[in-house]
C-alpha positions in Angstrom: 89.3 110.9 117.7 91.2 108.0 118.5 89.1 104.7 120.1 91.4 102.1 122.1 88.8 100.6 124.2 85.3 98.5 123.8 81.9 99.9 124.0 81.3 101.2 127.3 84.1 100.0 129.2 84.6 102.3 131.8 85.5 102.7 135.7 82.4 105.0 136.2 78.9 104.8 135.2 77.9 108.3 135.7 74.0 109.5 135.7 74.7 111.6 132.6 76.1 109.5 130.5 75.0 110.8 126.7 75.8 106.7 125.8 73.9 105.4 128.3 74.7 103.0 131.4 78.3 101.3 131.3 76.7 97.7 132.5 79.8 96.3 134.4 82.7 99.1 135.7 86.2 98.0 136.0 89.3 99.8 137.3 91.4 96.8 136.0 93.9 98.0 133.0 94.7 95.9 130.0 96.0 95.8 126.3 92.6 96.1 124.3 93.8 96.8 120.7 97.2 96.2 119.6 100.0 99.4 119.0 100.5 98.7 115.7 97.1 98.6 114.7 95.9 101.8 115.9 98.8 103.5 114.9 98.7 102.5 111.4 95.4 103.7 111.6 96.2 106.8 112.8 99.1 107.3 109.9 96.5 106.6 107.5 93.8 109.6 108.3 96.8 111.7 108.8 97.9 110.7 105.7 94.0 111.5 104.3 94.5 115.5 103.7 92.3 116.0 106.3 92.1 119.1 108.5 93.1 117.7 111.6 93.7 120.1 115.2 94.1 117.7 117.8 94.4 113.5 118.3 92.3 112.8 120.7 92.3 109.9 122.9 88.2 109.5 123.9 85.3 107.6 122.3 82.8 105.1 124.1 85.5 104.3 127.5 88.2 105.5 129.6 91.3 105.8 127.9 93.7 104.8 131.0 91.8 101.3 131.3 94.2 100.6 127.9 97.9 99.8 129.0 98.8 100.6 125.8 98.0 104.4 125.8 101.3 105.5 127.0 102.8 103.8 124.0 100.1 105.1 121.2 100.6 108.5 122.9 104.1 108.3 122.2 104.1 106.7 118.9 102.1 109.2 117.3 104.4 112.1 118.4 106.9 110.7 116.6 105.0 110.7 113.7 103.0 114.1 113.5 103.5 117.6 115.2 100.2 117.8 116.0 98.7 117.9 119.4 98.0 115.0 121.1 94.8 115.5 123.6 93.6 112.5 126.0 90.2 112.9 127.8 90.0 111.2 130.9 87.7 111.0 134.3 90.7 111.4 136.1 89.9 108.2 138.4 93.1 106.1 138.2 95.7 109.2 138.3 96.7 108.1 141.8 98.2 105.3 139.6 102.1 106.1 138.9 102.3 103.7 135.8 98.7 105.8 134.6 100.4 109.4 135.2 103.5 108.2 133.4 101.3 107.2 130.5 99.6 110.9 130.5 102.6 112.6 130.8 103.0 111.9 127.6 100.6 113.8 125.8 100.3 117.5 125.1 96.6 117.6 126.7 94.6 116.2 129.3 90.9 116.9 130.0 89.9 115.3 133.2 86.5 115.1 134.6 85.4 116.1 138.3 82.3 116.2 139.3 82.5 115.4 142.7 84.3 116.3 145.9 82.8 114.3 148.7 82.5 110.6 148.7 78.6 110.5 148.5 78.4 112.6 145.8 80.9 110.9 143.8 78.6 107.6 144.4 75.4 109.7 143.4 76.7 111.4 140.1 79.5 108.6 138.9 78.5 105.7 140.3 82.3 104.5 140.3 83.9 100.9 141.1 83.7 99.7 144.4 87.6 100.3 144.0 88.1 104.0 143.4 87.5 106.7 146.0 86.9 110.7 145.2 89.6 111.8 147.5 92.4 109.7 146.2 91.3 110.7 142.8 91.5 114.0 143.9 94.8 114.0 145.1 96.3 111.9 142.0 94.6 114.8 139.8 97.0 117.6 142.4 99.9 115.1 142.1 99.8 114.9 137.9 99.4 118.7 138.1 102.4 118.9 139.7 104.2 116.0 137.3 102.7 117.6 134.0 104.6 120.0 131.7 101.3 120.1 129.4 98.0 121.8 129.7 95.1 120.6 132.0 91.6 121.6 131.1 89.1 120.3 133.8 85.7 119.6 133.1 83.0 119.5 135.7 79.6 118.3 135.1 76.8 119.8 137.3 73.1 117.9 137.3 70.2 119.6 139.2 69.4 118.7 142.3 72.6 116.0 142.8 75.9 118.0 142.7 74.7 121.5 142.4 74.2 122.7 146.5 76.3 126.0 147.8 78.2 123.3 149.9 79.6 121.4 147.5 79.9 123.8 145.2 82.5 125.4 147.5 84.3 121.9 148.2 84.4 121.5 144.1 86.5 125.1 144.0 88.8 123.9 147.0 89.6 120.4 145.4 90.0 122.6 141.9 92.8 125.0 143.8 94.6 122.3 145.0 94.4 120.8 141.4 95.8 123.9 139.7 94.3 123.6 136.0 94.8 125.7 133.2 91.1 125.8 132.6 88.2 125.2 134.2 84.9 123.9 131.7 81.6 124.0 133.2 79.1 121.9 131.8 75.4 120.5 133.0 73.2 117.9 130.9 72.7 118.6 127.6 72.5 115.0 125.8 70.1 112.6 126.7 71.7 110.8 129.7 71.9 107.2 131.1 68.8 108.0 133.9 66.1 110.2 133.3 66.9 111.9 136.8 69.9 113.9 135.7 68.7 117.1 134.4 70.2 120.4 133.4 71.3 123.8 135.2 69.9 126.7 132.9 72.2 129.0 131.7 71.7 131.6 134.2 72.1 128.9 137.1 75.4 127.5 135.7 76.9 130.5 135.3 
């Protein structure tokens, strides 16, 4: 796992987060940590003997708020064959210098968890900035940018996103999308407001 951001900086504040309320939410990118830093960080646990699958860009943030990604994603292909994996809420894809950034990478796990406008307010709680169709349709437009693989995640919470209705405007804005996977999930950790609670197994699937 590879951290480029501080605590809880984030453009959503989603009900289910497992760390808890992001506070402030900002759709405003800048260079948090410096290139060389992370990357001689990165060269030294490679250089550990550890077992390592995939470099993933994720933590405590989203990834995309660093202006810098596109350059750490690039820097450590030159220095490894191994997989490089960003995960992402997908929010600022209808961004050209963002998509150029991901395009760099061998993996990207967006999040989706709503369709509608509402429900994107109810569930993600997003900056007064970013709007669930345009996220939408940058998410279709990378898909269609993107040599790599795409493995979407959607999170459902009982009683918020989880209706027939919107459950059939989630599969529509996921066909226009196009991922190579689909990942279902519903609360599991303990999330930023008591209210989000989980599907049971036999309801999510």
């Amino acid at each position: 796992g590879v951290e480029i951001l501080p605590f809880k900086t984030c453009s959503l504040d989603c009900i289910y987060c497992q760390l808890g309320p992001t506070g402030r939410t900002t759709a405003r990118r800048r260079a948090y940590f410096g290139v060389r830093e992370v990357l001689a960080q990165v060269r030294e646990a490679l250089r550990s003997g550890r077992r390592v699958d995939h470099i993933t860009f994720s933590g405590s943030g989203e990834p995309t708020l660093n202006t810098n990604l596109g350059r750490l994603v690039r820097g450590i292909k030159r220095m490894t064959g191994i997989p490089v994996a960003v995960l992402t809420n997908g929010t600022l894809l209808d961004r050209e210098d963002v998509r150029a950034d991901l395009r760099a990478a061998d993996i990207v796990v967006p999040s989706l968890d709503a369709a509608t406008a509402p429900l994107f307010r109810a569930v993600n709680r997003p900056h007064a900035s970013l709007d669930a169709a345009r996220t939408i349709e940058g998410l279709a437009r990378f898909r269609k940018e993107f040599r790599g693989r795409i493995w979407l995640e959607v999170m459902i919470v009982r009683g918020v996103n989880d209706s027939p209705a919107h459950v059939r405007a989630l599969k529509e804005a996921i066909a226009a999308i196009k991922p190579d996977r689909v990942q279902l999930n519903t609360v599991v950790r303990p999330p930023a407001e008591a209210s989000a609670r989980p599907l049971s197994p036999r309801e999510l699937g």
